[in-house]
Each structure stands twice: as C-alpha cells, then as structure tokens.
N, C-alpha and C positions, 0 to 999 in steps of 0.2 A: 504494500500500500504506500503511493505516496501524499505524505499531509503537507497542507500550504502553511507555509505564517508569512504575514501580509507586512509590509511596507507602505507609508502612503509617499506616494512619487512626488508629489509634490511640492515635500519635505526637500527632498535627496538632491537637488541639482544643485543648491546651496552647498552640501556636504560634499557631497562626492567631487572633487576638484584634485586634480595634480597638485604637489606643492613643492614650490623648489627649495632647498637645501640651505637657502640663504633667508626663509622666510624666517620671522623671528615669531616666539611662543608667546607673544603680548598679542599678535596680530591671528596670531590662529586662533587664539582665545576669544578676541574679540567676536570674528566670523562665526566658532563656536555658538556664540550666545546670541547674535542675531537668529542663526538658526534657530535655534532650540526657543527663541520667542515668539517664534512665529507659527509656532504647533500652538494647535487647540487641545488645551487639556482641562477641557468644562466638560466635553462628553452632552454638551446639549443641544449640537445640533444635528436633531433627530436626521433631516431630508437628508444630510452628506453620509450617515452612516447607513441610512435604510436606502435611495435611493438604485442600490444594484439588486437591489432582493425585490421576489415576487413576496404576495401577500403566504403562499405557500411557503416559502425559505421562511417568513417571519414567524407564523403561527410554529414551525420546525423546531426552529430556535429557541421557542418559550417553552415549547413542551420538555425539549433535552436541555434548558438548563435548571426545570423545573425538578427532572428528575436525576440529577445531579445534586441536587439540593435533598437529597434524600439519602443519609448519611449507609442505613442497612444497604440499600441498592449499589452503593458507591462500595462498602465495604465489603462486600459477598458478589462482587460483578461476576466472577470467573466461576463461580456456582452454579449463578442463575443464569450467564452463557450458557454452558454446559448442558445444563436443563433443557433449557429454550432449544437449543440442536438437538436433543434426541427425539422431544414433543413434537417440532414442527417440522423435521424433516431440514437437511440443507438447503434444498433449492427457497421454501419459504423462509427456513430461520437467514440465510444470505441476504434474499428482498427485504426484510422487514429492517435488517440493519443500516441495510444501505439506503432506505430510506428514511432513516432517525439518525444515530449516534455516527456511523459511516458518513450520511448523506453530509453530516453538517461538521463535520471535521473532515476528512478525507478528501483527498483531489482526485483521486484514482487510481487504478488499480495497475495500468499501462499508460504508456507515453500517449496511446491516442485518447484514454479517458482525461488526463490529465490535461492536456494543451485546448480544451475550449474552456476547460476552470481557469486557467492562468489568464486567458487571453480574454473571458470577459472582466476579470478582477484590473487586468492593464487596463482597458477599455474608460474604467471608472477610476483612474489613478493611482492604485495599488500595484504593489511589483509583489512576486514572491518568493519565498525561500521552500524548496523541495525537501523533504527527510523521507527517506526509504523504514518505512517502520513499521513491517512486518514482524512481529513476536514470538520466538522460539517456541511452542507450545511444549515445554518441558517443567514436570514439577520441581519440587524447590529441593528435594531429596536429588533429582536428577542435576542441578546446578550446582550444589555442593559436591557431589562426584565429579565433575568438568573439575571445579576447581581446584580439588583436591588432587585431581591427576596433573592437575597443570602447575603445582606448589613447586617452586625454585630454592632449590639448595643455598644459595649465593645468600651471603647476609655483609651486612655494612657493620662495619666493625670501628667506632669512633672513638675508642679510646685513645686511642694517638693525640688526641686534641685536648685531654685532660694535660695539665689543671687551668689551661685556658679556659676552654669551658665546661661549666661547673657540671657533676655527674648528674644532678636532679633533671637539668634543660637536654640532656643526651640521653638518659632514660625515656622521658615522655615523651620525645622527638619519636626513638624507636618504639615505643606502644603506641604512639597515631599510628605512623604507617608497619604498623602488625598483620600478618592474617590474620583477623578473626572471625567471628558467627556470622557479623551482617555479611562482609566480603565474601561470603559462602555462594548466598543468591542475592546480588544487588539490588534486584527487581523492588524488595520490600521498601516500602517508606517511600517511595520514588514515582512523580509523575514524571515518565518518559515516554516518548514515542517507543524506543525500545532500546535493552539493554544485551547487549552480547555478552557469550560466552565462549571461550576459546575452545573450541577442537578439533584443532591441529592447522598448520599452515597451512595446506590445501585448501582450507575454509576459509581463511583470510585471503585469500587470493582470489576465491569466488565473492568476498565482502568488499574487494577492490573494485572487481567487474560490476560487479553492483553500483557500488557509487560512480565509476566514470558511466553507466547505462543513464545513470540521474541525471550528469552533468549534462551527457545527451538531450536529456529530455526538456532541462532548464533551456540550454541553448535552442534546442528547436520551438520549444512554446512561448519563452520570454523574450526571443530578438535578444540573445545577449545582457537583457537585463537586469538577470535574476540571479538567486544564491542556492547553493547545495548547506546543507546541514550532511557534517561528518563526524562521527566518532571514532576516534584513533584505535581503541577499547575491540572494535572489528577487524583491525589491521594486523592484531600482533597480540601478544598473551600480556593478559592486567598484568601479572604476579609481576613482569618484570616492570611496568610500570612503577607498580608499587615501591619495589630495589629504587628503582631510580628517583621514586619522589622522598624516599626519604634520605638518600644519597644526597640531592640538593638541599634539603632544610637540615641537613648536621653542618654542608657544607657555608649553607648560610648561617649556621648559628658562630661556624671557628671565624668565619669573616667579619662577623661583625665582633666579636669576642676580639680578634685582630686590633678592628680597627676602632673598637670602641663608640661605635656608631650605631644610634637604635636603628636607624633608616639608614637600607643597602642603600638608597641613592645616593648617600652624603658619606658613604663608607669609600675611602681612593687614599692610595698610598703609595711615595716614591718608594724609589729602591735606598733610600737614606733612612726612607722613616719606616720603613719596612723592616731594614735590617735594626734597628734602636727597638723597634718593639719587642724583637725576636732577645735581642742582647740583655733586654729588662726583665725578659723571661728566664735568662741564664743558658739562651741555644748559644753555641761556638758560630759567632756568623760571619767569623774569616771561613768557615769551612763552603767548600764548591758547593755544596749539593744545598746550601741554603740561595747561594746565587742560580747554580741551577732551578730550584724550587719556583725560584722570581720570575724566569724571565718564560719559563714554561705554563704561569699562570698569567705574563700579561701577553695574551694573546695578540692582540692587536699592535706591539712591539711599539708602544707608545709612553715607554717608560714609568706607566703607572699601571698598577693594578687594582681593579673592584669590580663586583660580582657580573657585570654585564658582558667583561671579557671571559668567561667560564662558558666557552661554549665547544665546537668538534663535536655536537651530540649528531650532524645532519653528515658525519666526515665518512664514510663507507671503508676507510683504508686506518681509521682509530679506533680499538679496542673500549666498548666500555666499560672495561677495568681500568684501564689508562686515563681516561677523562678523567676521573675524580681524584687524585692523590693529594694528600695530607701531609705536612712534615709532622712527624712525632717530637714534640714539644720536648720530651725527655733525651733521647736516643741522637736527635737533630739529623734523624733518614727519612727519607720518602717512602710513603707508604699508602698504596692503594685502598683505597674507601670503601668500595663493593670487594668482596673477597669469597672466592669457591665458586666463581661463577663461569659453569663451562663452556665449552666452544661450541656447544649446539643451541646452546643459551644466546653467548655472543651472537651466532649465529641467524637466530629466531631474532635478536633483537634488531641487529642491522638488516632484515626483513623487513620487517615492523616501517622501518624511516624509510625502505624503498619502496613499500607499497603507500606510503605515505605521501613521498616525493610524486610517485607516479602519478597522482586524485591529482595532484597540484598543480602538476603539467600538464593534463590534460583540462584543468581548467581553465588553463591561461592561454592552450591551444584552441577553447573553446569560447573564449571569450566570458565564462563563468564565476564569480564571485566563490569563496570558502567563509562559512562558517562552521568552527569549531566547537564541540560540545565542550562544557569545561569538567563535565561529566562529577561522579562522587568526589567530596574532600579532599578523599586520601589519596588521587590520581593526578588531582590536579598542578602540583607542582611540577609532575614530569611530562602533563600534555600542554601546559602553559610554556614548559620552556621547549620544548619540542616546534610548537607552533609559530612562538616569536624568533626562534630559529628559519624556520622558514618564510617568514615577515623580510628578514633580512635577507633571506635569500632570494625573494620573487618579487615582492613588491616597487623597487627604487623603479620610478619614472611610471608609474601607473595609474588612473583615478583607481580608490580603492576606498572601501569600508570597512576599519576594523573592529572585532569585536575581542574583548577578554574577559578571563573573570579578574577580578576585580579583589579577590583575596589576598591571591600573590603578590608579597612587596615588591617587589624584582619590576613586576609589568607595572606599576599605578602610578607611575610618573609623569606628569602630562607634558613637562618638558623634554625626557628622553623621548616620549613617542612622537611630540612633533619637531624633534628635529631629526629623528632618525627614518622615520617614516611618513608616506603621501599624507596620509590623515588616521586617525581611528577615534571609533568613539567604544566607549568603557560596556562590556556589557556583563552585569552582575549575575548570573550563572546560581537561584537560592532553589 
C-alpha cells in the first residue's frame, strides 16, 4: 500500500530555493520566518481544506475519525480485523476497507491507483510524500524470533574513556541502547505506517526494489514534485544500528567530556588545546599515537577537531571498527569503540549504506525528494548521522527540503545546516 502525507505547494516555493554558500544564517533566518508567516495555522478556513472532497470523502472522514475516537476499536484493531476476514469473506472484508479506513488514508495499492490520488491532490495545491506500508503480518512471538536471530555479538566497550567520563553517564549510555523486551517487536506503542524486521539480506534488497518502484511512482504521478518516505530499518539489520547508535553517544559523551562543552556545537579544539587537555589528564602527549589520534579524528585536515568531522560512516573501503577509536585515557593507545564485530557483520553493515546510497541515487536520477524516518529512540542517532552523511554527500547545488529529528544535538544547529547545506527545515520525528 502506498499512503500520501500532503504538503500544501503553496507554502514550498518560498522554501524550496538553492542557496549559495556565501548566504549568511541572519538572512536565511529571516526568509525562514516570512515563510512560516505566511501559513495559516487557524484551521478555519473551512472552503481551502474541504474544497477537493466530495460531500462522500467528507461524510468518510467523520465517520473514520469518529471511530478512531473509540479507544477498545483502536486498541483490539488487529482482532476485530481478523474477525471481520473470516465473517465477510476477502473479496467483501477488502471493499468494505477500502472504502473507510483504506479509502481515507491510503493512495493505492499500485503506481496506476496511486497517480490520479496525487495528481488530483496537485490539482488543488498539495504535493505528496509516498510511504510503501504494507505490514509484515507476523505475530509478536514471531518478531522476537527475527530478532533474536538477528542479535550481534559486537559490543562497545567504553571504558577507555574513564575517568574522563564518569562511569554512571557510560552505564546509562549502554542500557538506552540495550536489546531489550520493547526492541523485540517495535510495532508496540508505535503509530507507523510500518515497521521492518530483518530476515536476511536478500530481503533488504527486495526492501530497496521497493523503495526505488516508489520513487518511480512519485516521479511519474508528481512531475518531479514529490517525496518518498524511507526507512533505513529495511535496508540493513536494526541490531547493528543499535552498535552504532550507541557507539556515537559514548562517542559524544568523551567529546564533550574533552572539550568541556555541554553543546557538540560549541565543543572544537586545536591541536594545542587538544594536547593540554590530554596532558591535565596525565596522557604522555609527546607520544605519536596521541598526534596520530589528532589528526585521524580531524577529518577535514582543518587543524581543529569537533564532532561534525566524525564521519567515513558513507566510506565502503572503512571498516566500522575503525570509524570509532578512543584513546585510552590511562594506557594513552588507541582503541576501537565497537569490539567482536565480525566480517559478515562488517559486511551486512557496508550493505546497509549501499542499498542506502543506491534509494538516493536513484532519487536524484529521478528527480525525487528523501524523507527519512527518524524511526524509535534508540536508532536514531545512527540513522541521523547516516543520513546527514548523505546530506553532504548529495545535496550541494540543489533546491532541497530537509527534514530531521530534532533530538540529536549533533543535527539542531540552525547555523551549521545553513551554511552547510541548500536549506532544511527541523522535523521532530514524536
């Protein structure tokens, strides 16, 4: 099934602008706020929201979000599905959906149901965002098995970074990103279109087919105007996500513990003040492997380091064991962050960014907008920086719209995103 979420167009021409490299973050700010003044957010006039609907879409409408409002119905859906299929037979329990709960969310079930829904909703100055969100029909016993087969050995081992940072902030760190009960079957607690489960590469590669068939479809119904909705969560197995998001917030915790800074944005350090931190802490930091350490974590060989140069996560020829290393505060050696994490692991993971890469090149082949799910919590630091990785890798010279969650300190800096990128606007992901 694919579901629409609507945009109104003529918002966006204001927004959507190239911007060059030399604009300055007072001026983008200000364009910011004309736009966003000029949205009607009374919600009262009627004629602009109901004019595209018949009186049938409107009466639709009241009755499904009447019965939404009906807590048991809401809370026991997939029962009284279930019911409702074996009482009415498929062919009527199908029609009777597709004319309520289907009719009034859903765009289609193929590119040809899909593209007269997009193209009357353009018609009326809405653009749309496509999601392929079709639902595993698998119970929650059978999702905790997926994942249980899919649990990764490899664990982040941050004691290296004591007594910079304190044991209690690197405990809690690794119990967020834990497997536990909920990360069993994600579905719970969660309104989504739909949540994957990993089994096996072969299936992410049919979840990649899928999303470029989207992108297809966005292109051929929108004229180019529209956005795919993508989950990375289908590309590649959570568990290593999970490695990886909590590989960044230890690594975010030594760097700011470093730099003494509550906010990564304001956390940057020469190779001077680098080495006097290291020296206050009692590391030998005439020894190479503390200059090596330096000049390996400022990426961008711009003589300073802070968190935005931490990146090689999009690099197909870097290990990510490699990406993350730590000097050990005590010992003053380098030592990798993620640890036990094998080469089919590696392997599956540099998967993951190539079927990733691929949604993204074929959006750009196709003239198609990405939006990113920022998906549960505990994912979100590794599909945030995943994504703003490819921000930089796709975006320069483009009109573009971007969206994040809004969690991550790393991304919510209004002046790193407008000078580093055409434009974006913040999207809180609750």
């Amino acid at each position: 099934m694919l579901a629409t979420l609507s945009l109104q167009r003529r918002v966006l021409p204001g927004l959507i602008a190239s911007r060059p490299y030399s604009s300055t973050p007072d001026s983008n700010k200000k364009e910011l706020e004309e736009c966003y003044n000029r949205l009607d957010l009374s919600f009262e006039n009627t004629k602009e929201a109901f004019k595209s609907k018949s009186n049938a879409d409107i009466i639709r409408a009241l009755v499904v979000l009447k019965l939404c409002g009906v807590q048991t119905l809401v809370n026991q859906n997939q029962i009284i599905l279930a019911a409702m299929r074996r009482i009415l037979g498929k062919t009527v329990f199908r029609s009777t959906l597709k004319n309520t709960f289907y009719g009034h969310f859903v765009a289609g079930e193929t590119e040809e149901e899909v593209r007269p829904v997009v193209q009357k909703l353009r018609n009326y100055g809405v653009k749309s965002i496509l999601d392929y969100s079709v639902e595993a029909d698998i119970s929650t016993q059978e999702a905790t098995n997926k994942t249980v087969k899919g649990a990764s050995e490899a664990t982040v081992k941050p004691a290296a970074m004591m007594p910079l940072v304190d044991a209690k902030t690197l405990e809690s760190t690794r119990e967020r990103y834990n497997v536990h009960e909920q990360f069993g079957d994600r579905r719970h607690g969660v309104a989504s279109a739909r949540t994957y489960f990993y089994d096996g590469e072969e299936q992410c590669d049919k979840n990649r087919d899928i999303f470029k068939e989207s992108i297809n479809a966005v292109a051929s119904a929108s004229k180019n105007e529209g956005f795919v909705a993508v989950k990375i969560t289908a590309l590649g197995r959570p568990q290593l996500l999970l490695k990886l998001s909590e590989a960044i917030v230890q690594t975010q915790n030594f760097f700011k513990a470093l730099t003494g800074q509550g906010s990564l944005q304001e956390g940057r350090l020469n190779e001077q003040e680098f080495t006097k931190k290291l020296k206050d802490l009692g590391v030998k930091t005439d020894s190479e492997t503390v200059r090596k350490f330096f000049h390996e974590i400022d990426f961008d060989s711009d003589g300073v380091v802070d968190l935005h140069g931490w990146n090689h996560i999009l690099d197909d020829h870097v290990k990510l064991g490699q990406i993350f290393q730590v000097l050990n505060i005590k010992t003053g050696a380098l030592e990798p962050l993620i640890q036990n994490l094998s080469n089919e692991e590696e392997q599956e993971f540099r998967n993951m960014v190539r079927r990733t890469l691929d949604v993204a090149e074929h959006a750009i082949e196709k003239g198609v907008r990405i939006m990113v799910d920022a998906e549960q919590t505990y994912l979100q630091p590794a599909i945030s920086k995943i994504t703003i990785e490819m921000m930089k890798k796709y975006v320069y010279c483009q009109e573009n719209l971007q969206f994040f969650c809004c969690q991550d300190g790393e991304f919510c800096d209004f002046h790193f995103g407008f000078q580093i990128f055409s434009f974006f606007v913040l999207w809180i992901h609750g």
